[in-house]
Phi, psi and omega in degrees: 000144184272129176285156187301111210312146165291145197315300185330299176300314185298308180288316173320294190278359168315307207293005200227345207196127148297350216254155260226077171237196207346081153307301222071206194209140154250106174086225166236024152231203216292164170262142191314330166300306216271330148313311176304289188309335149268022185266306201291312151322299174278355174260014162278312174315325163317305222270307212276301187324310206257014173298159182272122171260136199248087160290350172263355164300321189297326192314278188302315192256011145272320169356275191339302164247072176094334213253111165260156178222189195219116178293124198231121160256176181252178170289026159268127191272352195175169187309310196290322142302334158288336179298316188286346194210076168327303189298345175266337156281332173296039169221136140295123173315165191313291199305333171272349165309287185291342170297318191268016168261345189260012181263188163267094202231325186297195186143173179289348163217148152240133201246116182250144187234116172255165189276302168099209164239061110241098195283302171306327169300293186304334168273004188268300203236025189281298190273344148331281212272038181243331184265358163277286180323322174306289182319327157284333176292323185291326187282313163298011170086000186283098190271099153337287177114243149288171143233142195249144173233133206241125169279150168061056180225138113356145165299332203285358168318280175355293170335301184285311187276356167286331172295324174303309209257013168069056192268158178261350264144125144228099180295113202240109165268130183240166177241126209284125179307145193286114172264159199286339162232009144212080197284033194198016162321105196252141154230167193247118133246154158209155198243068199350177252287083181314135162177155195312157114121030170308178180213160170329318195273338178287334177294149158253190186185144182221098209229172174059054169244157167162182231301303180280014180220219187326092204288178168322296188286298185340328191269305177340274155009262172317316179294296163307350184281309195287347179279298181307344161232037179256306162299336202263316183263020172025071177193108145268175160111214202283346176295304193270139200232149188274115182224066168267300194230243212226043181058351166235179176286131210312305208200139157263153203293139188282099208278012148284346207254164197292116182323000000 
């Protein structure tokens, strides 16, 4: 008969992992916790999908340090559509198309913040980790510009608006579909000379920040090495490969401090 994990080996890698392991068992389901606990995980994930993305909080706390921004939607008219017709956030409507053409938008990155399908990752952690980045980006001369925040967008949004505003870069922070232990998940692409019909392969991504994966500055970090040499080899995607460090993360994010 297989004897049972020692307690001990069990609460360590618990102490190590989100992810749902020696549950046990009642009979021949789940013990009632361990059930409760997966309940409660998929309706925050749900709950995250279907969150209010709050752009004008977003507004106010890049203000704060410096960063005007430009209000965007894609041609998804609502949530249930955007979930349902993937290809309409990857566009902007007709009105937002001509805003970002009569502005002043540009710069050397265009940095865009979409909602995605986690609109609570992007109100926790979008401007944390704009304000570890900016300031590196400064030491390299590298002018943001606007940051335009886009309702109802896709990554391949990012493609249309750097190309309307001639960006040399765009940098699209999003919020990453919701997992049952991390419904609140951000992630970063980016895309050297933007422009409609990019692909994946053209992208790099720096993904799984929030409180329990990638802190901020580790993403700063990562993120800015790859833009600076992203301008420098005038390339992303599958050409450029991340040699910032030694492939993990410096530290993981301190899951007392405040989202």
């Amino acid at each position: 008969m297989k004897q049972p994990l020692p307690s001990r080996f069990v609460a360590d890698l618990r102490d190590l992992t989100p992810a749902r392991v020696a549950l046990g068992r009642s009979g021949a389901s789940l013990p009632t916790r361990a059930l409760l606990d997966f309940t409660l995980d998929h309706a925050r994930a749900r709950d995250a999908v279907h969150a209010a993305f709050d752009a004008p909080a977003l507004a106010r706390g890049l203000g704060a340090f410096g960063l005007r921004t430009i209000d965007v939607s894609s041609r998804a008219a609502n949530r249930r559509q955007y979930l349902a017709r993937p290809d309409l956030g990857r566009r902007l409507d007709d009105a937002s198309a001509q805003r970002l053409k009569s502005l002043d938008a540009g710069g050397r990155l265009v940095v865009v913040i979409g909602d995605g399908l986690s609109p609570t990752a992007v109100n926790a952690h979008a401007v944390p980790l704009l304000r570890e980045l900016a300031p590196r980006l400064d030491v390299d001369n590298i002018d943001i510009g606007a940051v335009v925040i886009a309702k109802g967008a896709r990554v391949a949004l990012g493609d249309e608006i750097g190309e309307i505003v001639g960006a040399g870069m765009v940098a699209v922070l999003i919020g990453e579909r919701p997992g049952l232990s991390a419904p609140d998940s951000l992630g970063t692409y980016l895309t050297f000379a933007p422009a409609v019909g990019r692909t994946d392969a053209d992208r790099n991504c720096v993904s799984n920040i929030h409180r329990d994966g990638l802190a901020y500055e580790d993403a700063a970090f990562k993120i800015a090495w790859l833009i600076r040499q992203g301008f420098s080899q005038r390339i992303t995607g599958v050409a450029l490969k991340d040699e910032s460090g030694d492939g993990t993360p410096q530290r993981l994010a301190d899951k007392s401090a405040p989202p």
